[in-house]
C-alpha positions in Angstrom: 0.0 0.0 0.0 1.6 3.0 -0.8 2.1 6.0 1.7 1.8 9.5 1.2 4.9 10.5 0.5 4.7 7.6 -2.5 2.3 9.6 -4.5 2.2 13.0 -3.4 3.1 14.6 -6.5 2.7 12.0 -8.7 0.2 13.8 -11.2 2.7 16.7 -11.2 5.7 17.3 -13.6 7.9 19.0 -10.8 11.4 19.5 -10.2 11.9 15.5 -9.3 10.3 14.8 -12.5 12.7 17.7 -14.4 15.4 16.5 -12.7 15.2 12.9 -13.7 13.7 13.4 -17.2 15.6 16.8 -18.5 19.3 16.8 -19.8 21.6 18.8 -17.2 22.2 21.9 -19.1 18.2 21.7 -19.9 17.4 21.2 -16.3 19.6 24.2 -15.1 18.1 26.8 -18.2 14.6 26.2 -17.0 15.9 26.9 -13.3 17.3 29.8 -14.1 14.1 31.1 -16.2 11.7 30.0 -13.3 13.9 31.0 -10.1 15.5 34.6 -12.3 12.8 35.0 -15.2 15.2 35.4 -17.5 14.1 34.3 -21.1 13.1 30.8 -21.8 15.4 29.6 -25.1 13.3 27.6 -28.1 15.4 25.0 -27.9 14.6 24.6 -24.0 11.4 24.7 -24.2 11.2 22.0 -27.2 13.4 19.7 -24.8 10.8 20.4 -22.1 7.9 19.6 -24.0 8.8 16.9 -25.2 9.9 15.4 -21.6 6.3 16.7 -20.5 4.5 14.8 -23.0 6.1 11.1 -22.6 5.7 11.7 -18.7 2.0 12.9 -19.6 1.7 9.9 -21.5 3.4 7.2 -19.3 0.7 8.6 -16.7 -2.8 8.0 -19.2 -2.9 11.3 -20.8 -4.1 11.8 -24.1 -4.9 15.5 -24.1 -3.1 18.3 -23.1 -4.5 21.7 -22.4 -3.6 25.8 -20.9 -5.2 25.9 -18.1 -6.0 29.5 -17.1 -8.3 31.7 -15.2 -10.1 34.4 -17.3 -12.0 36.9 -15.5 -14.8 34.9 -14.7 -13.7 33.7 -11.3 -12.8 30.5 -12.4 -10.6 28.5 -14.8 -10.9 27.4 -18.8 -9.3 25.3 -20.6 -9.5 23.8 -24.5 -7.9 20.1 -25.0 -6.0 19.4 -27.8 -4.6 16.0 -28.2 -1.3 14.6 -28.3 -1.8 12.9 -31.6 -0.5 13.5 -35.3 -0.5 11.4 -38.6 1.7 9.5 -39.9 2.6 8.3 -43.7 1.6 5.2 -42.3 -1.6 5.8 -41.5 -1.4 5.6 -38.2 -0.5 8.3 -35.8 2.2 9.7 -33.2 2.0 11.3 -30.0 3.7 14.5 -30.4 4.2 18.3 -28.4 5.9 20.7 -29.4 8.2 23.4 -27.7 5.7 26.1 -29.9 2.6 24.5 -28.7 4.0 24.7 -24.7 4.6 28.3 -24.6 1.6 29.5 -26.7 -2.1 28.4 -27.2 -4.7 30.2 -29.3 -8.0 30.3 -27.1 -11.3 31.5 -28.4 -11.3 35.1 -26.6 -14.4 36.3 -27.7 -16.8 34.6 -25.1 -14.9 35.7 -22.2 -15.3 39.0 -20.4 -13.3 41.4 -21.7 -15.3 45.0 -20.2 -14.6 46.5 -23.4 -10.8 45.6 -24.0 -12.0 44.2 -27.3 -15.5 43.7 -29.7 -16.9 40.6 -29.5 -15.5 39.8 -33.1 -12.2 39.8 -32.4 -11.7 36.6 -31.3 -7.9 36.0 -31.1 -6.9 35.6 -28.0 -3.0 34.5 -26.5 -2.5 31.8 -23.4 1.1 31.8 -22.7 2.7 29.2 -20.3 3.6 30.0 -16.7 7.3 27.9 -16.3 6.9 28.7 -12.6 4.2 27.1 -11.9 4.5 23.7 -12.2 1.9 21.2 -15.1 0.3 18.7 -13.6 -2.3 16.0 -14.9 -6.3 15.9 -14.6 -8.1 13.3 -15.8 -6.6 11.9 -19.1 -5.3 15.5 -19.9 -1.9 17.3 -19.4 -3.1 21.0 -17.6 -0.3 23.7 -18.2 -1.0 26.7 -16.0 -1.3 29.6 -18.5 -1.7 33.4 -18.8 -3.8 34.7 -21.0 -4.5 38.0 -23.4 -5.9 39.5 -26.2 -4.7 39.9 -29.5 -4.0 43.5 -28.4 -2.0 42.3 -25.6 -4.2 43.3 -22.6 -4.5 40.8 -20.0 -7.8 38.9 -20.1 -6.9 36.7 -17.3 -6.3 37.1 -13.1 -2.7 35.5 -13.5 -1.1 37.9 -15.8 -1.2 41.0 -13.2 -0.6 38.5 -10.4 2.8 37.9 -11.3 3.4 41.2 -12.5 2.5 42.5 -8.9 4.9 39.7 -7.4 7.8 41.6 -9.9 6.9 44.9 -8.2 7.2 43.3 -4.6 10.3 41.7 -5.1 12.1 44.6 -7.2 11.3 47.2 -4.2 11.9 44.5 -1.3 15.2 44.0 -2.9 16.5 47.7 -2.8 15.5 47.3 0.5 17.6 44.6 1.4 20.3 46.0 -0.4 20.3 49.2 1.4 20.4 46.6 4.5 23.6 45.2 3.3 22.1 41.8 2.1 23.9 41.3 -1.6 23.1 38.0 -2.1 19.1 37.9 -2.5 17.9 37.4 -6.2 13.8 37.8 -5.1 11.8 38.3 -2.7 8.4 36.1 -3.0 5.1 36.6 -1.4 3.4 33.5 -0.1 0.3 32.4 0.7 -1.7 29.9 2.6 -6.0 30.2 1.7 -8.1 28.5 4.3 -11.5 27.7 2.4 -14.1 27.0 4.3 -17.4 25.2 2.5 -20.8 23.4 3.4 -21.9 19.9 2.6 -25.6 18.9 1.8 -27.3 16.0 -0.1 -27.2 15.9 -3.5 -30.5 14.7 -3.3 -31.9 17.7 -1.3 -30.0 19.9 -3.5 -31.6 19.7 -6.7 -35.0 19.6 -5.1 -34.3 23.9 -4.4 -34.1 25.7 -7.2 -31.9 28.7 -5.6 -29.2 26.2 -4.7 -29.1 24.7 -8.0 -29.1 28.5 -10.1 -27.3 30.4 -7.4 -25.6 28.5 -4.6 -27.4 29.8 -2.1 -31.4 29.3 -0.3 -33.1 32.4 -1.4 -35.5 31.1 1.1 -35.7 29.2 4.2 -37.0 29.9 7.8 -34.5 29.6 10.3 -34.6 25.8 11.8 -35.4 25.2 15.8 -31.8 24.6 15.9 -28.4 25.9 14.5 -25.7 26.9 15.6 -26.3 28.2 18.9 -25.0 25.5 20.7 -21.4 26.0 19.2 -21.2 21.9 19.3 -20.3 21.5 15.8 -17.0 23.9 15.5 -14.3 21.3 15.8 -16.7 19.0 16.7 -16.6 14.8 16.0 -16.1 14.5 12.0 -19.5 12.7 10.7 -18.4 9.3 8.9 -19.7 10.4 5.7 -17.7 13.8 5.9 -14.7 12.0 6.4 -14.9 9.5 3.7 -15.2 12.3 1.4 -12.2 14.1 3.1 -10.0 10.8 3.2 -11.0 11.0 -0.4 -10.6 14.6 -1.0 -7.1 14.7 0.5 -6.0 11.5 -1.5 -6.1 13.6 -4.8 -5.0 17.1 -3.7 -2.2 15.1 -2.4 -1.6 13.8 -6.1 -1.7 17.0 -7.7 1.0 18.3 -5.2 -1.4 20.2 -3.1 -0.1 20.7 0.6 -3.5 19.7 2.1 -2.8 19.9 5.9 -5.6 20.9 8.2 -9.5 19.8 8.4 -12.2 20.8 10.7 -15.6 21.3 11.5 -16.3 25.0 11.2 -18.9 26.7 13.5 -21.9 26.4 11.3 -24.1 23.1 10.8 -23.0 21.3 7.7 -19.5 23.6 7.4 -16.1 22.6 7.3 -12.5 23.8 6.4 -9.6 22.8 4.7 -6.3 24.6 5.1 -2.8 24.3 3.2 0.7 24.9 4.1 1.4 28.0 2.1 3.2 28.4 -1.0 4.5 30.8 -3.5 1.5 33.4 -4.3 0.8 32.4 -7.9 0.8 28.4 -7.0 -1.0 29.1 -4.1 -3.5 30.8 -6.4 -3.7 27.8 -8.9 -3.9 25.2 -6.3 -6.8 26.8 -4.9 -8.5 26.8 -8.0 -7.8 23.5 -8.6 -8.8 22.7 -5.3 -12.5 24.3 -5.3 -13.2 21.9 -8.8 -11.8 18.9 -6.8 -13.9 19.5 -3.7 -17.0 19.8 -5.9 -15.9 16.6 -8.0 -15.0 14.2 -5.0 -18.3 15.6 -3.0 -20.2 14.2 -6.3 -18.9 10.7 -5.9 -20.4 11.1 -2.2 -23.8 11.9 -2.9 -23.0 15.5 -1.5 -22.7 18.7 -3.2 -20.3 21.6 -2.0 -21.2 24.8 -1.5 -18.5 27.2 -2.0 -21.1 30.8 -1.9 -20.2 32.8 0.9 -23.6 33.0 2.6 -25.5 29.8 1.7 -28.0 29.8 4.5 -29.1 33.2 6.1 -28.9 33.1 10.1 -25.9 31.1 10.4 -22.3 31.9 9.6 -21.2 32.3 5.8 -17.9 30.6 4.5 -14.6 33.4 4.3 -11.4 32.2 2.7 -8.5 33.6 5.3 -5.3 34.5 3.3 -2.3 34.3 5.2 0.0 36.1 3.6 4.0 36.7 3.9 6.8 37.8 2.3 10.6 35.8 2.1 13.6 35.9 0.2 14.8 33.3 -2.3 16.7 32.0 1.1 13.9 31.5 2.5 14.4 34.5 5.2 10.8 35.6 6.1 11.1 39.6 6.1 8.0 39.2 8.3 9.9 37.5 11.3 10.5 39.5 14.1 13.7 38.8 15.8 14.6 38.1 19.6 14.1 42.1 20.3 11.5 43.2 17.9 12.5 46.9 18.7 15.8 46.6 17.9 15.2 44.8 14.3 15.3 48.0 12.3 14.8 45.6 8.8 11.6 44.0 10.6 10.3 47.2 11.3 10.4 48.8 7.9 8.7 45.8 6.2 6.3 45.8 8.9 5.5 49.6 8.4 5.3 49.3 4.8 2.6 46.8 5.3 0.9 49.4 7.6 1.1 51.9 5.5 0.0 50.1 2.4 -3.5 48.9 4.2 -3.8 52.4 5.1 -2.9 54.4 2.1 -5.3 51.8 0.0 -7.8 50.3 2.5 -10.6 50.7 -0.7 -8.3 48.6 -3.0 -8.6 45.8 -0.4 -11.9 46.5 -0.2 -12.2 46.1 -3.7 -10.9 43.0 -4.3 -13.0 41.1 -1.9 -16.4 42.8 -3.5 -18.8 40.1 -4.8 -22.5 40.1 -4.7 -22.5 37.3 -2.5 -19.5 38.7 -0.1 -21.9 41.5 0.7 -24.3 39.0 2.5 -20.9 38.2 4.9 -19.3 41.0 5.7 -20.2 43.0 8.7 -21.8 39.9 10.2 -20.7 38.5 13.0 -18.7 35.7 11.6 -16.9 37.8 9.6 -14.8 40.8 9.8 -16.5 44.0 9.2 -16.2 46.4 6.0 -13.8 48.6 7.5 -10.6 47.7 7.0 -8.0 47.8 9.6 -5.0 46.3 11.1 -4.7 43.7 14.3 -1.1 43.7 15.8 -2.0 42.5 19.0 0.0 44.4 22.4 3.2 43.9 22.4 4.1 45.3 19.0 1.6 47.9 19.4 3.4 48.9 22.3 7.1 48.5 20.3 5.2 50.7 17.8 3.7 53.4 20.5 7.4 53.6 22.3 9.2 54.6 18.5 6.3 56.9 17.7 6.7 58.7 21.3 11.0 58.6 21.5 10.3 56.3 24.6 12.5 53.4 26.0 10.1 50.4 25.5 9.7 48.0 28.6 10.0 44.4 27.0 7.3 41.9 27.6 7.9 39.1 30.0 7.3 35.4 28.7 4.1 34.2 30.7 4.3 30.8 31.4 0.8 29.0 31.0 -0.3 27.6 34.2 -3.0 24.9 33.7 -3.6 23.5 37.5 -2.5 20.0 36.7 0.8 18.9 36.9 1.0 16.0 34.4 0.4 18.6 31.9 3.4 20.3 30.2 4.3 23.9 30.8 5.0 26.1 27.9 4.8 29.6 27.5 2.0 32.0 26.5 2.4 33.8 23.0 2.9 37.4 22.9 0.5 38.0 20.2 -3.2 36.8 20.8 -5.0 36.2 18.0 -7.9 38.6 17.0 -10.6 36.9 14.8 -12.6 39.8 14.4 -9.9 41.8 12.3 -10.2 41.8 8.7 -5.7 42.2 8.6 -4.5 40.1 11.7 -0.7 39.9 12.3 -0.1 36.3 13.4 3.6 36.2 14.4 5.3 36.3 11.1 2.5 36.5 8.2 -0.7 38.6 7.9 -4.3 37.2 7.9 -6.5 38.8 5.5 -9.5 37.7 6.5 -12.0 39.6 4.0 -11.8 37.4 1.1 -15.4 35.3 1.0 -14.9 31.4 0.0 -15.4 31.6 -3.3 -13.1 34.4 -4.7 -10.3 33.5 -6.5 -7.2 34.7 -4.4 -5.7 36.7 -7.0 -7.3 39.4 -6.6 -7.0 40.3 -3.1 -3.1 39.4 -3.5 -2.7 41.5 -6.6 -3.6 44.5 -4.7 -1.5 43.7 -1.3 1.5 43.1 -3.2 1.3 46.2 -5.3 0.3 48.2 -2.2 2.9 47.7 -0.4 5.8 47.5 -3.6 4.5 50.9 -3.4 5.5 51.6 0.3 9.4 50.1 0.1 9.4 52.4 -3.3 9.0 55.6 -1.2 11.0 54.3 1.0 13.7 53.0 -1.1 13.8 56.1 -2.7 14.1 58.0 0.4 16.6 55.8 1.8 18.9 56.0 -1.2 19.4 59.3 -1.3 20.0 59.8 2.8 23.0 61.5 4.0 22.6 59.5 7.5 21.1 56.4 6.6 20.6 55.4 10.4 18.7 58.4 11.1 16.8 58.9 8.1 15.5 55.0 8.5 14.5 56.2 12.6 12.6 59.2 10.8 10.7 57.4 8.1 9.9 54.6 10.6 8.9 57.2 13.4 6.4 59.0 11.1 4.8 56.0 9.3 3.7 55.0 13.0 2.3 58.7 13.6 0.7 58.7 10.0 -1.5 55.8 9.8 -1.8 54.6 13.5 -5.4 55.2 13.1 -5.6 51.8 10.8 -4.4 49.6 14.2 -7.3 48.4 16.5 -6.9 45.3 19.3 -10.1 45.3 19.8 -13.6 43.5 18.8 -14.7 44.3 15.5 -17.8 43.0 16.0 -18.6 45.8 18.0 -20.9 48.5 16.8 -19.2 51.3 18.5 -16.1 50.4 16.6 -17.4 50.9 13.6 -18.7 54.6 14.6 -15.4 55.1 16.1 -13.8 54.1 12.8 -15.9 55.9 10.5 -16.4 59.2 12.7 -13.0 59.5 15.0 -10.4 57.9 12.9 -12.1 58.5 9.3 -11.9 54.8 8.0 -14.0 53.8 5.0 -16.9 51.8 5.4 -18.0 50.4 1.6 -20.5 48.1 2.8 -21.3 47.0 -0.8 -20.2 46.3 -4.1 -21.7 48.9 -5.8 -20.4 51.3 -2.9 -16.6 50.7 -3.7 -16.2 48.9 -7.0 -16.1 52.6 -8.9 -13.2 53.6 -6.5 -11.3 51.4 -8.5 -10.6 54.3 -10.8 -9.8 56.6 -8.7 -6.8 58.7 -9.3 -4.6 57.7 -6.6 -5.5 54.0 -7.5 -4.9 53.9 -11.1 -1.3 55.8 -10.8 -0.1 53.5 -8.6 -1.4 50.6 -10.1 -0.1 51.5 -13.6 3.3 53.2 -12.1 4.5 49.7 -11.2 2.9 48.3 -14.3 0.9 45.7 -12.8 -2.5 47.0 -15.0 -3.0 49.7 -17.9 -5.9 52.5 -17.4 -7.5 50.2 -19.7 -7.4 47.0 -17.9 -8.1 48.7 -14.7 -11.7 50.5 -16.3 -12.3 46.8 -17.9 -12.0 45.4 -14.0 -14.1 48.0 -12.4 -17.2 47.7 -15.3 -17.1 43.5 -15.0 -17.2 43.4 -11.5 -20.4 45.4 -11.4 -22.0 43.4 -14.1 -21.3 40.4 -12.4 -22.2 41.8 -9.1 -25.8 43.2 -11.3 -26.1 39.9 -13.2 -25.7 37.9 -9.8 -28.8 39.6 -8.7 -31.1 39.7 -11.4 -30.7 35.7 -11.7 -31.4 35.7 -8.0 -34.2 37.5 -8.5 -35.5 35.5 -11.1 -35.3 32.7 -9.4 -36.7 34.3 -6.1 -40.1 34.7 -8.8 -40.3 31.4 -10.4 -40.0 29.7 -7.1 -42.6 32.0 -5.3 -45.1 31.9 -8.1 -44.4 28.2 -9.3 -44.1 26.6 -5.8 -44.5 28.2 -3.0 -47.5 30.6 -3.6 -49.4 27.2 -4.9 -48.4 25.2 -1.6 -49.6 27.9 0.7 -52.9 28.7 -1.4 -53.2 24.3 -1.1 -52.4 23.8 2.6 -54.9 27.0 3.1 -57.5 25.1 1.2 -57.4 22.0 2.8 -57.5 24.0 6.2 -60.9 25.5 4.8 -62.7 22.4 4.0 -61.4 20.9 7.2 -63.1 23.4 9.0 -66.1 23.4 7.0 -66.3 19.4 7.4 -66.3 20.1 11.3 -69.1 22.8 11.5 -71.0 20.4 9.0 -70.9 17.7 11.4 -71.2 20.3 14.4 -72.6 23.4 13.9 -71.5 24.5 17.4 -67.9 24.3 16.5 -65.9 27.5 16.4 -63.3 26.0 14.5 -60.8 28.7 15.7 -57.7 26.9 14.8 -58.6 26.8 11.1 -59.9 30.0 10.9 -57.0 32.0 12.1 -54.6 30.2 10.2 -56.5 29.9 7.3 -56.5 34.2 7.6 -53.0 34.2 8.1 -51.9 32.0 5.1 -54.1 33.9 3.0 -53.2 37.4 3.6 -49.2 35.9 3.5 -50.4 34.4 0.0 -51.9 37.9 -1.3 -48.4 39.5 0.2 -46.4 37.3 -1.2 -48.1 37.1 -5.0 -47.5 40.9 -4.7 -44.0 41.2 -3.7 -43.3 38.6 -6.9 -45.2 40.9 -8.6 -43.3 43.7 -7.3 -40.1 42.1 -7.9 -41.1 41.1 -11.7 -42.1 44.7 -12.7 -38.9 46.3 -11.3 -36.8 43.7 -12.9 -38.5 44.4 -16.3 -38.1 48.3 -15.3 -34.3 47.5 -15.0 -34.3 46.5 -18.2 -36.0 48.2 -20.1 -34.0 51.5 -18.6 -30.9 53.4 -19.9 -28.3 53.4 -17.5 -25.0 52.7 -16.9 -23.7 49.7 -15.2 -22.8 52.2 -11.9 -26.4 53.4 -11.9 -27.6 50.0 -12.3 -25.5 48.3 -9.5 -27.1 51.2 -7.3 -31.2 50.3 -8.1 -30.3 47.0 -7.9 -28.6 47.5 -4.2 -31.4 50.1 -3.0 -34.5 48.9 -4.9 -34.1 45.0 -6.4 -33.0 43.9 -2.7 -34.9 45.3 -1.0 -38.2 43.9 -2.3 -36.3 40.7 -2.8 -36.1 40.8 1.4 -39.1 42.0 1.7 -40.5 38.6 -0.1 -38.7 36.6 1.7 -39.9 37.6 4.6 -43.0 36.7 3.3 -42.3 33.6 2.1 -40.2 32.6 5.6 -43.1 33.4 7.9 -45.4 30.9 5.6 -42.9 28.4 5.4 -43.3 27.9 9.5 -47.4 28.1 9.1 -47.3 25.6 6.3 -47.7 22.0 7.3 -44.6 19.5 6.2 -45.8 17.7 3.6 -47.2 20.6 1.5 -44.1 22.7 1.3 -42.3 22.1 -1.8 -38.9 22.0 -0.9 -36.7 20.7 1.5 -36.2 22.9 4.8 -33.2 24.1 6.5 -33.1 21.5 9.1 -33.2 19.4 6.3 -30.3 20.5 4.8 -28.4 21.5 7.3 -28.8 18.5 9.2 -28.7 16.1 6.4 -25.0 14.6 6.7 -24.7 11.7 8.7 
């Protein structure tokens, strides 16, 4: 039986597979290209293709295929096979060094948000060296960018890496100016834990919101859910951890550092957390790893939800990005050392992180906005719109003793004492761990909590790296051109603390008063929606920095900021059409049946009794009816100011707004409707299953 460490990796052409299938001078050429980007040579890449293809091959694969992620959230990909004729009349599996590095997708289907017309199709996926192929199936996936024929980048990759480039070029002036000569690149890393629920797949195609949307438009909230907090970490349920023994088994194939699974604190949710890796892997094994989820829960009679707010009244699913920075070395710049105070390097890269959130809190903002994100954040499972910055009290107070010139009184190690002497003694951190903060440092990495559990990662990574490229640029530049470089490092470090203390809070986010403190006091943004910050995406501060370390064009930015609102709109409309069909088609008709049968039930008592009051009946039979006249009208309601929507002339900015203040509103509003008649309505006439039902389901 073989072990883990037997086939972890085995569906992946990685540097043990380069190593022992590549010539020596190949091997090294491809290092250098992946570990320096410096350009990959024709002849290379036809050595490497052809290696790829008879491991491919050797492994089942027929097909091979770029594998990228447009701007649709998720990932594409076209297969070609391996196979050409021959004079024989047979054929021969061949791959070429040409068809490695390029593909020539269809781009005309894929959002675009003007970059180019529909007609011009043409569109470029170019291969990724640094991210390693694996295999799926019986194809050969090579992780691609991708672009149009214009050269704009269609995809979430391409500004990715170029955002990693920006990082590592200013971290490295940095670390020059620090006396470190021998770093080649500094790489941001990342660890996404994705949280998810399981239900039947047999419950889940009897609701049609699951099935259109991924999450229950409807559903009144069961006797029980999570108020008992007895499912968080709780005993695994057999059938949940057949499909994780299974789930595990072929992330651990593909190469993915699957590491941690739980129970999470809502009924029917669960985590899964990997040791973290170079950004743009990290990025692609998450991908990969949201399709395997949803493929092994299949096999298991389950489905898995990946929407960030499946079931209303209990928590919705975030995505936690922990998120660091090293050098090539593997020296985490993030690492404080024995004496935080005294680690002047430490505390630059930690202020250019606090500045960064600071200066561009709406960018992070940004890049966590999704119509169904909205429905998380600001609840209390989930950090709050504002964004701000957890360092916990004993680098705040390392922080508050540089801003004020002051000597700074070093925290004692606090040995836990536990009361039982069996138990080993070991002593306390020095940095709690704040759950409530949406940017939580956790010793030597940063936890940006905001992103919901479906995002793609890229996004929210793009704009941390650039952000804070953009801090060590400033101070780079400062730095370089210092007469005293002692002092003017003291200075620079001093004011950043003075300037943007206002983004550090200990404290519960939960907390209302926080947010009015942070809004009113310390003048924090609160974009509680989509449609609230998406257009800040363009402001001006926001596209010159974003275009000065040429991570996107005014063009690709303005492409970004009109897709996200039409998927945010488009989200919402389908919602909404769904929200009709199912109260006209289902609901309304099991209400108006239940209420029927309540009538003649009454009427066969008084026909047997005539003294009967029949009191039961009647006030329930008033009930359900006026619920059924307010619900037909709220669908009504809903339908007209859909058609309204459409029929009007705006602009996608003005129709994000009407959707936010008008089409959800009477969406709630019919809910509510719907809910309350849902717990009037006896079992067997309600058309679909209930949230106990689902929520319960898993044995």
């Amino acid at each position: 039986m073989k072990t883990v460490p037997d086939y972890f990796g085995e569906l992946v052409f990685d540097d043990r597979v380069m190593k022992a299938t590549l010539s020596a001078e190949v091997y090294k050429s491809l290092k250098k290209t992946i570990d320096e980007g410096t350009k990959l040579d024709i002849r290379v890449a036809n050595a490497v293709a052809t290696a790829m293809k008879d491991w491919a091959v050797a492994h089942g694969a027929t097909h091979y295929t770029h594998w990228f992620q447009p701007l649709t959230g998720i990932t594409a990909e076209k297969h070609d096979s391996f196979i050409s004729p021959s004079p024989d009349g047979g054929v021969i599996m061949e791959f070429s060094g040409k068809e490695l590095i390029k593909g020539e997708p269809d781009a005309s289907s894929f959002p675009s948000g003007g970059l180019r017309a529909t007609f011009e199709a043409r569109g470029y996926t170019a291969w990724d060296p640094t991210s390693y192929a694996f295999i799926k199936g019986k194809s050969l996936c090579i992780p691609t960018a991708f672009c149009s024929y214009g050269g704009h980048a269609l995809d979430k990759k391409t500004p990715l890496l170029r955002s990693m480039e920006a990082l590592s070029k200013q971290a490295i002036r940095i670390l020059r100016l620090f006396g470190n000569d021998t770093a080649k690149c500094v790489r941001s890393s990342v660890g996404p834990e994705q949280e998810y629920f399981l239900v039947t797949k047999e419950m889940y195609d009897q609701r049609p919101d699951l099935r259109f949307t991924g999450r229950t438009l409807f559903g009144a909230k069961p006797p029980k859910g999570q108020e008992m907090d007895d499912h968080y970490f709780g005993v695994i349920k057999p059938r949940v951890e057949a499909y994780m023994e299974e789930l595990n088994h072929e992330l651990w194939k593909l190469g993915i550092l699957a590491k941690t699974e739980h129970n999470e604190v809502a009924p029917a949710q669960h985590e899964l957390a990997p040791i973290y890796t170079t950004t743009n892997i990290a990025t692609d094994h998450n991908q990969l790893m949201m399709e395997i989820m949803q493929k092994v829960a299949a096999k298991h009679g389950l489905v898995c939800l990946l929407h960030e707010k499946p079931f209303a009244g209990v928590n919705g699913s975030g995505k936690h990005n922990n998120w660091s920075i090293a050098t090539d070395a593997g020296q985490n710049l993030l690492s404080p050392g024995e004496t935080p105070y005294e680690n002047a390097q430490f505390l630059l890269f930690l202020c250019a992180v606090i500045k960064a959130v600071d200066d561009y809190q709406d960018l992070l903002r940004i890049s966590v906005a999704t119509a169904g994100n909205d429905h998380r954040l600001g609840a209390n499972e989930a950090p709050p719109a504002v964004v701000s910055i957890f360092l916990g009290d004993e680098l705040s107070a390392v922080l508050e003793a540089i801003e004020t010139d002051t000597p700074y009184q070093g925290a004692e190690k606090t040995q836990m004492k536990l009361g039982v002497d069996v138990l080993p003694k070991f002593n306390r951190d020095t940095t709690d761990r704040n759950r409530t903060s949406p940017f939580a440092f956790t010793g030597n990495k940063f936890e940006f909590r905001m992103l919901g559990s479906s995002n793609s990662i890229a996004c929210a990574n793009i704009m941390l790296n650039t952000a804070v490229a953009e801090s060590l640029k400033i101070y780079a530049d400062r730095l370089e051109n210092a007469d005293d470089f002692k002092t003017t490092l003291n200075s620079m470090i001093r004011k950043t603390i003075k300037d943007h203390k206002n983004i550090i809070f200990n404290g519960n986010g939960y907390d209302d008063s926080w947010i009015k403190e942070a809004t009113e006091k310390r003048g924090l943004l609160n974009y509680r929606t989509t449609p609230d910050c998406m257009p800040h995406l363009m402001d001006k501060k926001n596209v010159e920095m974003l275009t000065a370390h040429g991570v996107y064009s005014q063009e690709e930015l303005q492409s970004r900021c009109d897709i996200m609102l039409e998927n945010y709109c488009k989200t919402v409309i389908i919602e909404a059409n769904t929200m009709v069909d199912m109260a006209k088609t289902q609901i309304a008709p099991a209400v108006e049946a239940y209420t029927a049968d309540l009538a003649k039930s009454a009427a066969a008592k008084k026909a047997f009794d005539q003294t009967l009051v029949c009191s039961y009946e009647t006030d329930l039979v008033r009930k359900l009816s006026i619920l059924t006249d307010r619900i037909a009208a709220k669908a009504d309601e809903l339908k007209n100011a859909l058609v309204s929507l459409k029929d009007a002339d705006e602009d996608i900015i003005e129709e994000s707004v009407v959707i936010r203040d008008e089409i959800l509103r009477i969406m709630s509003e019919l809910r509510l409707a719907c809910d309350e008649a849902e717990t009037l309505t006896a079992r067997k006439y309600w058309p679909f299953p209930t949230y106990g039902d689902l929520l319960f389901s898993v044995k």
